[in-house]
C-alpha positions as CSV (number, residue, x, y, z in Angstrom):
1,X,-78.4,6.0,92.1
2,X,-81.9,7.7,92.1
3,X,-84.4,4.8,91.6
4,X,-87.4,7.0,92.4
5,X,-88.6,9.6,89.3
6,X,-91.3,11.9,89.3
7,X,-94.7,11.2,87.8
8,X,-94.6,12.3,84.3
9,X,-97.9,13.2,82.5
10,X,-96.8,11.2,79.6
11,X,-95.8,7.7,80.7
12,X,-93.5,7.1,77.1
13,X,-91.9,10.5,77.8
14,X,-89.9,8.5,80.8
15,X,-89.9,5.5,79.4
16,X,-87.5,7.1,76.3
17,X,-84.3,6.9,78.5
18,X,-84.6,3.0,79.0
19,X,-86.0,2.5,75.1
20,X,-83.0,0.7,73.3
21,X,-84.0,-0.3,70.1
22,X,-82.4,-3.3,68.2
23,X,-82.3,-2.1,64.5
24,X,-78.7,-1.1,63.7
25,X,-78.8,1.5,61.0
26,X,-76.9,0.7,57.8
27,X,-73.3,1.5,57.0
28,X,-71.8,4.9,56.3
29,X,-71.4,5.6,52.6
30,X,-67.8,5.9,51.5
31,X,-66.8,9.0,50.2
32,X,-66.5,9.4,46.3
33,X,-63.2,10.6,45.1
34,X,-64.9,14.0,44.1
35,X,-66.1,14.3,47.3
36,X,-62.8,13.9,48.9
37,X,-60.7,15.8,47.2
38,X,-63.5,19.0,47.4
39,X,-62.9,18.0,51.1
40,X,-59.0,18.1,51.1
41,X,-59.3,21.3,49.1
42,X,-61.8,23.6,51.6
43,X,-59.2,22.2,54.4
44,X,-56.0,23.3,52.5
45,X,-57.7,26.8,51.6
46,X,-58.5,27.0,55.1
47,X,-55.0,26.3,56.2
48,X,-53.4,28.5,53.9
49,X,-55.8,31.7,54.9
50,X,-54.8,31.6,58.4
51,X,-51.3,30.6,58.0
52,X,-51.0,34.1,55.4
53,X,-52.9,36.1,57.9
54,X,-50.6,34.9,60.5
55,X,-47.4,35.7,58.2
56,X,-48.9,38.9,57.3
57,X,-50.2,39.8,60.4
58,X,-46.7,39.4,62.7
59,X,-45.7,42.7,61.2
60,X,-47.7,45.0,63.0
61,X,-47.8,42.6,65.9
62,X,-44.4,43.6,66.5
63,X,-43.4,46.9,68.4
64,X,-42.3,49.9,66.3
65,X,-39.5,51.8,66.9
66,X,-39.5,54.5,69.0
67,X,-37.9,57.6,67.8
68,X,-35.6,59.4,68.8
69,X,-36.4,62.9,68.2
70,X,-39.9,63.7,69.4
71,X,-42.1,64.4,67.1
72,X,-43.6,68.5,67.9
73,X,-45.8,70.7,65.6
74,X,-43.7,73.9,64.1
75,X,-45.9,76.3,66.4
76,X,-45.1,75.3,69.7
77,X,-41.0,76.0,68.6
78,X,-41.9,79.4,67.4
79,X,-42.7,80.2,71.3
């Protein structure tokens, strides 16, 4: 697209784009059993905290009753 750049100061800071290099870094590690089950255990305490704060949460979510009597202080029947 844009073949032209801008002079850069530093010639290497332009030249990073277009660096590839050709060491591949080494495998990923498998995970221990101890390591996976801490894992699975973080993502099931997780799980379980928001679905409880969901379950007991949808109570006050939900509208209340209205009354059917309005609710007035003893004072204003006295007048």
């Amino acid at each position: 697209m844009f073949l032209r750049r801008e002079p850069v100061p530093f010639a290497f800071v332009s030249e990073a784009d277009r660096f590839r290099s050709n060491v591949t870094p080494p495998p990923r590690e498998r995970l221990g059993r101890t390591q996976l089950l801490a894992r699975t255990l973080v993502g099931l305490t997780v799980v379980a905290g928001l679905a409880g704060s969901l379950l007991l949460g949808m109570p006050a979510l939900q509208p209340s009753k209205v009354p059917e009597k309005s609710q007035q202080s003893e004072a204003s029947q006295g007048r």
